[in-house]
N, C-alpha and C positions, 0 to 999 in steps of 0.2 A: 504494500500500500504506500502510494506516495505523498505524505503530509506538506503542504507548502510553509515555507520557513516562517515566513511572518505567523500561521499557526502556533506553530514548533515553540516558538518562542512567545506566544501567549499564554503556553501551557504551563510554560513556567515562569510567568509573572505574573503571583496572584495577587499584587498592587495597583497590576492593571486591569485586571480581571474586577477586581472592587471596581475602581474609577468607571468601568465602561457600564457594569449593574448599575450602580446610583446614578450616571449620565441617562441610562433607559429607562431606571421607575420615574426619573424627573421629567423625559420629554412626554411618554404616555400620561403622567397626572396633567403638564399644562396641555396635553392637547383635549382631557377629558374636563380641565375648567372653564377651558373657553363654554361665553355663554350659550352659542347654536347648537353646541355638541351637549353641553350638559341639559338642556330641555330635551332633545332628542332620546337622551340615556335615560331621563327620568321617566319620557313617554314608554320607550321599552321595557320597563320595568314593569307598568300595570299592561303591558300585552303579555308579557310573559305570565302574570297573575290573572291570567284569561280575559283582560279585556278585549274588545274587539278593535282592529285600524283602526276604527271609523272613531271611537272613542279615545284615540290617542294621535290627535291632531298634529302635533310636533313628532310625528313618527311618521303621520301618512302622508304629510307636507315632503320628508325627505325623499320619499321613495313616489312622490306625484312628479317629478320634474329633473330633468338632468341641470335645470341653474340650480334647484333645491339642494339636489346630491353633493353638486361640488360648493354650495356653500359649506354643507355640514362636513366634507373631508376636508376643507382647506386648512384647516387647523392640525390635521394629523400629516397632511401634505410638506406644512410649513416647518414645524416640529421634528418630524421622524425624518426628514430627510436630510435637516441640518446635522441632525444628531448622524445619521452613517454617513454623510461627507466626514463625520469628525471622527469617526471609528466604524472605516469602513466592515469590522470584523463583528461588530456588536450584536448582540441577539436582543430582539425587542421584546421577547417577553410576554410578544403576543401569540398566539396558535397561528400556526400556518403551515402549511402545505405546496410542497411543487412536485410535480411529473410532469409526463410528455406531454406537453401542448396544453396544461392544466394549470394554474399556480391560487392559490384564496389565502388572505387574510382576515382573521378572525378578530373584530374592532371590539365587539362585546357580547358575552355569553351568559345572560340571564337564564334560571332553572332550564328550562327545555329549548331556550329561543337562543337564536344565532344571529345577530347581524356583522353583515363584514362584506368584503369584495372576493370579486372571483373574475380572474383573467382565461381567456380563451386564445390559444393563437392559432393559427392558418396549419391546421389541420388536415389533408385531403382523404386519410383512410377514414375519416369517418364520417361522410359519405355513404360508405359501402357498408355504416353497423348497422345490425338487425337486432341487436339486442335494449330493450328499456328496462328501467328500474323503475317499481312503483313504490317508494316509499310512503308512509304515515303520515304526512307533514305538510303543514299548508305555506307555501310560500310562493315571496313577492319579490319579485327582478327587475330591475331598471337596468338599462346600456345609458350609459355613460360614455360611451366611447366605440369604436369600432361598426361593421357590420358584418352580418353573418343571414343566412337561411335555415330556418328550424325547424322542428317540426312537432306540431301537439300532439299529444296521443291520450286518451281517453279509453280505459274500458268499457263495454258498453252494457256487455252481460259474461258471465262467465261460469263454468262446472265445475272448477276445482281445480284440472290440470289443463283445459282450455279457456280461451277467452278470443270473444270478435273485440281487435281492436280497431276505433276512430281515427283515421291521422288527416289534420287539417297542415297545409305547407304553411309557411309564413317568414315573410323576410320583415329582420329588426335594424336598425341602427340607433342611434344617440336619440334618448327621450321614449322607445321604447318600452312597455311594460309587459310583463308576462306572469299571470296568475296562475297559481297551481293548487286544488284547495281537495286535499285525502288522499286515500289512497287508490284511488281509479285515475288521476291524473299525473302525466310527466312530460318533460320533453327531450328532443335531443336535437342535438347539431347537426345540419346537412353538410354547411361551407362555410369557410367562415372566409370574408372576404377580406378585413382589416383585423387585428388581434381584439378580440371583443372582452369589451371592460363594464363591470355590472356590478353596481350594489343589491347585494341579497341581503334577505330577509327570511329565516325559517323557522315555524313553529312544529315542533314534534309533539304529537297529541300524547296524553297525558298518560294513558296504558296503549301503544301503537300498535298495530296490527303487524304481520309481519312484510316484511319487504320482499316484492317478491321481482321477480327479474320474468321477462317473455323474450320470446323472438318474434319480433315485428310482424313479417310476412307473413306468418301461420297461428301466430294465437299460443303455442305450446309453453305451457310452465316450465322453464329452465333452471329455476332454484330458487327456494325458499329462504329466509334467515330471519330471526329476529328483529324485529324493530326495537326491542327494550332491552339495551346493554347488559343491564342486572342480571337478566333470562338468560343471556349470553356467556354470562362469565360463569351461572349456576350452571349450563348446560356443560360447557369448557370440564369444570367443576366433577362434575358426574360422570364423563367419560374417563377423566385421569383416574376417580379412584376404580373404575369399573378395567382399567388397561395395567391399574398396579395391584389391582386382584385383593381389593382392602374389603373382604368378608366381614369385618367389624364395621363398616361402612353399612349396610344395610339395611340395617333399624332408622337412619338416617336419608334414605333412600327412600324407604318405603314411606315414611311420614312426609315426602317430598310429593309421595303423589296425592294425596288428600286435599291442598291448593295449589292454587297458580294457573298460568296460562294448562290449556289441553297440550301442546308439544312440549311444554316443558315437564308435565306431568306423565307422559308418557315416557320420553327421554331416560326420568326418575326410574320409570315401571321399568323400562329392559335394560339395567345395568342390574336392578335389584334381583330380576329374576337370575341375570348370568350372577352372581355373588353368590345369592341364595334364594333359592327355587320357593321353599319354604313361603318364606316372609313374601317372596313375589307373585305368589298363587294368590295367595290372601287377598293382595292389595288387586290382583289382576279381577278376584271372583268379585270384590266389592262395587268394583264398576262397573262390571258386565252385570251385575243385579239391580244396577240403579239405572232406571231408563232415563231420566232426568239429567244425567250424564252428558256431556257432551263425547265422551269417549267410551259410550254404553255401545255402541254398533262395531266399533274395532276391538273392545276390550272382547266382546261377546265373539268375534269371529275369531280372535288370538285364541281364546280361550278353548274355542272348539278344537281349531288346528292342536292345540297341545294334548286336548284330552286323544285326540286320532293318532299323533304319533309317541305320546307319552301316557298312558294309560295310568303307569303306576303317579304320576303327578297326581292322580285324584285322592291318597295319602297327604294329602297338605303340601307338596312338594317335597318331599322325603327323597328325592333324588335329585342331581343336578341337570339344572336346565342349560342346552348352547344358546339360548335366545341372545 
């Protein structure tokens, strides 16, 4: 790996390491005093506490107008970039992100809500993508800058592992807006003609459905995943101890499946059964007996399949299950 010097020699000066920290909590506070930016932060605050746009005026004023937008960056503009002229190496302290052709800045992260910028640039493979994400989350886009070709896409109805999707074209540039409101709505990129520059705005609903991904041209389910981190890192969670074979995990397992989302409680169900069969029969019969269930028609058909190739499982699990 090749470290560049100016690096190298950051790493070991951690006097300047200090000086460039305090230089970056100081330019993000004045850029969050200034007065257009601190109404605007106040306004996000009660959207994050579920008020609506429309009731947080200094919020919908930024994201109504590309003069609005760069009145309210120009303080983070004026700020953050004196400060890396002054240390070019400095980290801001803010959340951010870059990949191919992708880069976002994260300005303020209230409980579920996001505002920040997200740059695009001249892309041509994606064009050619067939795949959307429909995540949980309602969100609000201004261009700022740039132009590009997109495209909307809407579910319209759907069975589970198909859906007929809507796709309307539509070319944006500067002053542009594009609403996105659940989880039946997204969009994606055709072309982008100038590197497209957009204050976003995104609210993740408060228990999110999961996210799920299709391919455009045919409607097919291509992969599910969690909308709620938590679920995520419990599900992470459940597989490690079910791959390090922690049999004293199970009691813990099992009482996993009793709440929570249905995939996560299922998740719970088949690490508990591969542990112990026992504890997992139990939790598996108590499902399949409650029609009320949202996982009474999978519990009830698991449950069949194992009585047909395990028989003696009807022992309370007295033997061990490969589920």
């Amino acid at each position: 790996m090749l470290v560049d010097p100016r690096i190298a020699g950051l790493r070991a000066d951690d006097g300047m390491q200090q000086v460039m920290r305090q230089a970056a909590t100081r330019a993000v506070r004045r850029c969050r005093s200034d007065e257009a930016v601190r109404s605007v932060l106040a306004a996000l605050d009660r959207y994050a506490a579920g008020d609506g746009l429309a009731d947080c005026p200094a919020l919908a004023d930024a994201l109504a107008s590309e003069r609005a937008a760069r009145a309210f960056l120009r303080p983070y503009i004026a700020h953050l970039t004196a400060l890396q002229r002054r240390f070019p190496l400095v980290e801001l302290g803010m959340r951010h992100q870059s990949a191919r052709g992708y880069h976002s800045l994260e300005l303020a992260r209230p409980g579920q809500v996001t505002l920040g910028l997200a740059v695009h640039e001249c892309a041509p493979e994606a064009g050619r993508c067939d795949v959307a994400a429909f995540p949980d989350a309602e969100r609000h886009e201004l261009v700022i800058g740039g132009k590009a070709e997109v495209e909307l896409l809407e579910i319209r109805s759907e069975n589970g592992s198909q859906a007929r999707i809507g796709r309307t074209a539509k070319r944006v540039a500067s002053g542009a807006r594009m609403i996105l409101a659940g989880h039946r709505q997204a969009r994606i990129l055709r072309h982008v003609h100038r590197p497209l520059v957009m204050l976003r705005l995104v609210r993740t609903a408060a228990r999110p459905l999961p996210t799920r991904q299709f391919a455009i041209s045919t409607g097919k389910l291509l992969h599910r995943a969690h909308g709620d981190r938590s679920e995520s890192r419990q599900e992470l969670m459940f597989a490690l101890l079910g791959r390090m074979r922690r049999a004293d995990a199970a009691p813990a397992l099992a009482q996993a499946t009793l709440a929570g989302s249905p995939h996560l409680r299922w998740q719970a169900l088949r690490e508990c059964l591969a542990l112990d069969s026992a504890l997992g029969v139990v939790a598996l019969e108590r499902m399949a007996a409650d029609r009320a269930d949202p996982l009474f028609g999978p519990a009830s058909s698991l449950r069949a399949q194992l009585d047909a190739a395990y028989p003696q499982l009807d022992r309370k699990g007295h033997a061990l299950c490969p589920a």
